[in-house]
N, C-alpha and C positions, 0 to 999 in steps of 0.2 A: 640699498642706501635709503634709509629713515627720512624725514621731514626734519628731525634734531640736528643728523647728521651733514643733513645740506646746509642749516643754517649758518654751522660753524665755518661753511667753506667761501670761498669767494663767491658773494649770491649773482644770481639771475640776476639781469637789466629791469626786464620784467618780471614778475613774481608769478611762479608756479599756481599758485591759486585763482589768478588772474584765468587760468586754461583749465576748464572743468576735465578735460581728457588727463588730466599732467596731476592737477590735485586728484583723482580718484585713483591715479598709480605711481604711488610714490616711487616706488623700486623701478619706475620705465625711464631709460637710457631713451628719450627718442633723440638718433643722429640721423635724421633722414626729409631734415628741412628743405633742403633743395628739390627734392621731389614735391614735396608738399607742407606747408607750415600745421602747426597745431592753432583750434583757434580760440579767440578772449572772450569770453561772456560777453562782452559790448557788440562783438562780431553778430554773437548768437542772438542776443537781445536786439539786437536792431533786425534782424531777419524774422524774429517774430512779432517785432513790434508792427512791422513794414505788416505783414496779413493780417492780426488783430486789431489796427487802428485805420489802415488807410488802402486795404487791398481795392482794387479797383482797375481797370486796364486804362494806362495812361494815354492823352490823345484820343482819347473813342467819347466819352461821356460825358452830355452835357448836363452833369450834373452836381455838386458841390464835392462828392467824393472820390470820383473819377477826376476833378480841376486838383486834389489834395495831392491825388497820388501823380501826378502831372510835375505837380509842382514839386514834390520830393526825387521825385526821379530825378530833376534837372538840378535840382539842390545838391545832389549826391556828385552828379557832373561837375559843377563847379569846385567842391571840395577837392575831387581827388584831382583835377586841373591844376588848381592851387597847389596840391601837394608837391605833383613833379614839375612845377615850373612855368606851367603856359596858362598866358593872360586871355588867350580865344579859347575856352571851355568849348565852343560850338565844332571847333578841331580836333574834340576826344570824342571818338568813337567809340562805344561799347563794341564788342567783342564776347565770343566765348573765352577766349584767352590770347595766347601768343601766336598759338597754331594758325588761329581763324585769322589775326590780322596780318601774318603773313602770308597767306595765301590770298587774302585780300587785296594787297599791294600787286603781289605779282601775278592775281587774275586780271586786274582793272585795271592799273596802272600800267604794267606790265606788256601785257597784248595788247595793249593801245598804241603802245611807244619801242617797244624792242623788235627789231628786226633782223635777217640774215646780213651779215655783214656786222655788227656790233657787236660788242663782250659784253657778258655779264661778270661780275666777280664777285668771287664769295674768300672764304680764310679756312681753313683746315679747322680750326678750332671750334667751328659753327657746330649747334644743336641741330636735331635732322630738318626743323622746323624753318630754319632758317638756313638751310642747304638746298633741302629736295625741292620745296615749292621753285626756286631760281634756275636750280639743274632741270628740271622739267620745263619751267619758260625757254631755255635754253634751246632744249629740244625740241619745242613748237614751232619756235621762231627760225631756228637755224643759226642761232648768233652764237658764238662760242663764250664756252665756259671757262673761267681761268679761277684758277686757285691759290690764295696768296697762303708761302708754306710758315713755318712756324722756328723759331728758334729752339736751340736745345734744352732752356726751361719751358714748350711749350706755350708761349708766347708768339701773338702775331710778332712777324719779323718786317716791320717798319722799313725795310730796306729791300724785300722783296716786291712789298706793296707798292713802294715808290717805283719799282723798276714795270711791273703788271697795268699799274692804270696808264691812261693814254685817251687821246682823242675818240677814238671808238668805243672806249667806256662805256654802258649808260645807265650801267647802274651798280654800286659797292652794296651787297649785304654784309654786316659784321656784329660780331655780340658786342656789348660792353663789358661783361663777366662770364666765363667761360661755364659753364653748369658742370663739366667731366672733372676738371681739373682748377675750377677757380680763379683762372688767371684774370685780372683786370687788364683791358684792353685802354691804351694811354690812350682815350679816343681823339681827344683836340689834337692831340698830333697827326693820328690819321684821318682825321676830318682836315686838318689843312692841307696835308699829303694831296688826297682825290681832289682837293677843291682849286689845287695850284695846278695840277695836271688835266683837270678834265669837266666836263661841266654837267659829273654824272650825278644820279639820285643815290642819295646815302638815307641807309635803309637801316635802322641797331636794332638790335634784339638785347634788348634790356630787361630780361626776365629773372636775370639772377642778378640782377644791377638794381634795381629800383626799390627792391625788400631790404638790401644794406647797404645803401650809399645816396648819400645825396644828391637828387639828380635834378636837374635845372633845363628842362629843354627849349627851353625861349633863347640860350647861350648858349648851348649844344652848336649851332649851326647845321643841324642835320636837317633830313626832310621828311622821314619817316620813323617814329619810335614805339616800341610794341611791350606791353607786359604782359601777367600774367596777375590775376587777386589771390588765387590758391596760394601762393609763395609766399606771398605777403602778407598776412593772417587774415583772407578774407576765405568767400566762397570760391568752391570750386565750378567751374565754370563760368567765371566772371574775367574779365581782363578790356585791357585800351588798345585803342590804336591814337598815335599822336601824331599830323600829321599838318603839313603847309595849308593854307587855306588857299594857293591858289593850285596847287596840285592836286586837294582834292576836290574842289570844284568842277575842273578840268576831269575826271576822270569818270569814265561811265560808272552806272550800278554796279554792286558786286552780287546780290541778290533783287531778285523781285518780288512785290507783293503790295499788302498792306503798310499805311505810314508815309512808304518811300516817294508816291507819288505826288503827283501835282493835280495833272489831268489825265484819265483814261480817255481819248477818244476810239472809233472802232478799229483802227487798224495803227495807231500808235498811242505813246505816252510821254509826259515830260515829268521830270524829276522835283523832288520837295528839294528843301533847302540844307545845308549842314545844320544839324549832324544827322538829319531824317532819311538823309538818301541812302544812308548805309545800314540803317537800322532796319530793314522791312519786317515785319510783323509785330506783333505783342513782346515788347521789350522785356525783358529780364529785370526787370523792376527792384524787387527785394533784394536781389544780388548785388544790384549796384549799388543798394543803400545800405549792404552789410559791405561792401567793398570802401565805400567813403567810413563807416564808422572803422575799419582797419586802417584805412592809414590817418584816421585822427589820433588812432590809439598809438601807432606810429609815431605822429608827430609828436606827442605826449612826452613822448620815452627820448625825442631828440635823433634824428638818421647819424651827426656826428657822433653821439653815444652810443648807439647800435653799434657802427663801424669799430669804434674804439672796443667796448666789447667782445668784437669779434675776435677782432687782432688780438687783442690778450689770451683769450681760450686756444687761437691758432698756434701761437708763439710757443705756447703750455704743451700742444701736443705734439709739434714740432720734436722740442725738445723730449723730449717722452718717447716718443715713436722712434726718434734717430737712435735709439739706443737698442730698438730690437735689432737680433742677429737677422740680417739678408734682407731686410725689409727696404723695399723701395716706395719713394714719396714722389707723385709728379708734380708737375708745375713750379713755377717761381717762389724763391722767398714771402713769408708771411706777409711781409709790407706792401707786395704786389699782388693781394690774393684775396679773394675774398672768403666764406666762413666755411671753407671747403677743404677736406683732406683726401685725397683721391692717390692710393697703394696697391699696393700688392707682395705675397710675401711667398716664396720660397716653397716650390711642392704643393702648397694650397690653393688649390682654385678660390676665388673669389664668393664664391658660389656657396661652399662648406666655411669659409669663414663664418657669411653672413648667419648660416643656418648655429652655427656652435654661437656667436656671440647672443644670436637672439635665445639661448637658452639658459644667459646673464643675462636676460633684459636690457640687454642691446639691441637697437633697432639702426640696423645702416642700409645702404644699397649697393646691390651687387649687379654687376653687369656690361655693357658698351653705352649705359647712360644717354641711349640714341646719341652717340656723337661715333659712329662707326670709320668715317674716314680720319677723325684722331687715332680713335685705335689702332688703326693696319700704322700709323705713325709711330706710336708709343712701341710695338710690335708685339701686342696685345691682344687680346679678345675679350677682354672685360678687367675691370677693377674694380678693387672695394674702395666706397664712398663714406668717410663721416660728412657731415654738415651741420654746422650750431646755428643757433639762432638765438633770439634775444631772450628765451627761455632756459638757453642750456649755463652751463656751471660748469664750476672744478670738478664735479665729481661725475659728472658726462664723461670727460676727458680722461680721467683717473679709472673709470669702470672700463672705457675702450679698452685701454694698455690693457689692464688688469684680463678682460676675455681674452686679445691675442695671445696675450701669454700664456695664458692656456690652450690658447688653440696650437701654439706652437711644442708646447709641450707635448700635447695629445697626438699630434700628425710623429715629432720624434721620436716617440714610444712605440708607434704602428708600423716606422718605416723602418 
């Protein structure tokens, strides 16, 4: 597919030129957003801006370019604060990503407060990210694990949830968009669910939520919310943790070192203040400030345009796909889903899909998408994933159909 040929189609939100990766290949199909986003010159340009103007290690140096890069580090923290909704910027925690600030939660947090005799609860449709670190608290603590199951769109089932929480709760981990399958998770509804039944900590994983939909955590009513920057068109190895200020106050270090302290004396220490006591050593500086120039670039293009966007190209492929022979689509209707198509089709592993589409300059993901106890649900062992993003077009959508069909042709001819 040409640069001519895109034009004449339904264009990009954002413009292909805008992604130095996407303008040097015109003919690349990338559907593999959800793993990881493509990123905008503004991305790149603020990440080299950050070393050629202002490198310097933040908090160490009393001297005008180390107070520079001090101060943009913390500029970058208010921005992407602003972005998703909370007015205490001093409550977002840098992170390497979603991983880190969920095992953050349930190292500190966590073993501070769970005990034998408690539940923890997680939702079948959780990334491992936001499984394993709780299943393993579970098993430290001795407090049992419970599992809220899924409806037959693969949807939390709102009515299991209600039956699982209870006094012993003390803590709900749950996504807000499903990464495997897409699904948006109605959260205000089960945020009022746990909050009427129980007086547990709710925990979202908002990694595939926060890149396309507009998210507002100050109205959340939640007490812990985690992303990821890679998803979002930033760097990889950047992401938040968004959290209560009186919970993370309360909570011990999750690291030690440099930064985090207060006072060393010989045989103990006391803690710096938010957001320092979580951050110990030399902060990831450039990252963060290539992570606020992505969601300004975000904000630019509109999160209600993004979504809308989304839903179009989903809608497009929806109908498109439901017309191949045998082909199965999981998860809920488009309106309940985010920019995710997650299938599987007949005789073909997922696997030899991906491998024949990427030989159309199809890029998708094949696999258990770390979400392993959806799988054994779906009864499965991996699917194939497209993912759009604010880059992709009609003829993303139109190039999929067009490899399956060959892929399906090719497997019929062999078999």
């Amino acid at each position: 597919m040409d640069s001519h040929t895109r034009s004449s189609m339904l264009s990009p939100l954002a413009p292909r030129a805008d992604f130095p990766l996407l303008a040097g290949n015109p003919g690349l199909h990338y559907l593999d957003s959800a793993a990881t986003s493509q990123k905008p010159a503004a991305v790149l340009d603020a990440l080299r801006g950050f070393y050629e103007t202002a490198n310097a290690n933040p908090h160490r140096g009393a001297y005008a370019l180390s107070a520079r890069a001090t101060e943009i580090y913390h500029e970058a923290r208010t921005t992407i604060a602003r972005f998703v909704g909370m007015a205490d910027s001093d409550c977002l925690i840098f992170t390497r990503g979603t991983t880190e600030a969920m095992n953050l939660v349930a190292s500190s947090w966590g073993r501070a407060n769970v005990q034998a005799g408690d539940e923890v609860v997680v939702t079948a449709l959780e990334h491992h990210a936001n499984f394993v670190p709780w299943q393993q608290l579970a098993l430290a603590s001795g407090a049992t694990l419970r599992i809220v199951e899924l409806t037959p769109d693969q949807t939390i089932d709102l009515d299991h949830l209600r039956s699982v929480v209870n006094h012993r709760t003390k803590v709900v981990a749950i996504t807000h968009v499903s990464n495997a399958v897409g699904a948006i998770t109605p959260i205000e509804e089960a945020v009022h669910i746990v909050r009427s039944r129980s007086s547990a900590v709710i925990v979202v994983d908002g990694a595939q939520a926060v890149p396309h939909l507009p998210v507002h955590f100050d109205a959340l009513d939640v007490d812990f919310y985690a992303f990821s920057g890679h998803k979002l068109l930033g760097p990889m190895g950047s992401g938040c943790l968004l959290g209560r200020r009186a919970l993370l106050e309360a909570m011990p270090p999750y690291q030690y070192g440099g930064d985090m302290i207060e006072w060393v004396r010989d045989t103990d220490s006391t803690w710096n203040v938010l957001p320092h006591k979580f951050e110990a050593g030399t902060p990831n500086a450039a990252d963060a400030v290539g992570l606020a120039a992505a969601v300004q670039y975000l904000g630019r293009l509109g999160m209600a345009n993004v979504r809308a966007h989304e839903l179009a190209l989903l809608e497009r492929a929806e109908a498109k796909l439901s017309a191949l022979p045998g082909i199965t689509v999981y998860g809920p209707q488009a309106a309940q889903r985010s920019g995710v198509v997650s299938f599987s089709m007949p005789d073909i592993h997922p696997h030899d899909l991906a491998t024949i589409l990427d030989q159309h300059g199809v890029c998708i993901r094949a696999g258990h998408h770390c979400a392993q106890p959806l799988m054994r649900r779906l009864g499965v062992s991996a699917t194939a994933r497209a993912s759009f993003y604010v880059y992709s077009d009609e003829s993303d959508v139109d190039a999929l159909v067009s490899a399956l069909t060959e892929a399906q042709s090719l497997f019929s001819a062999v078999s």
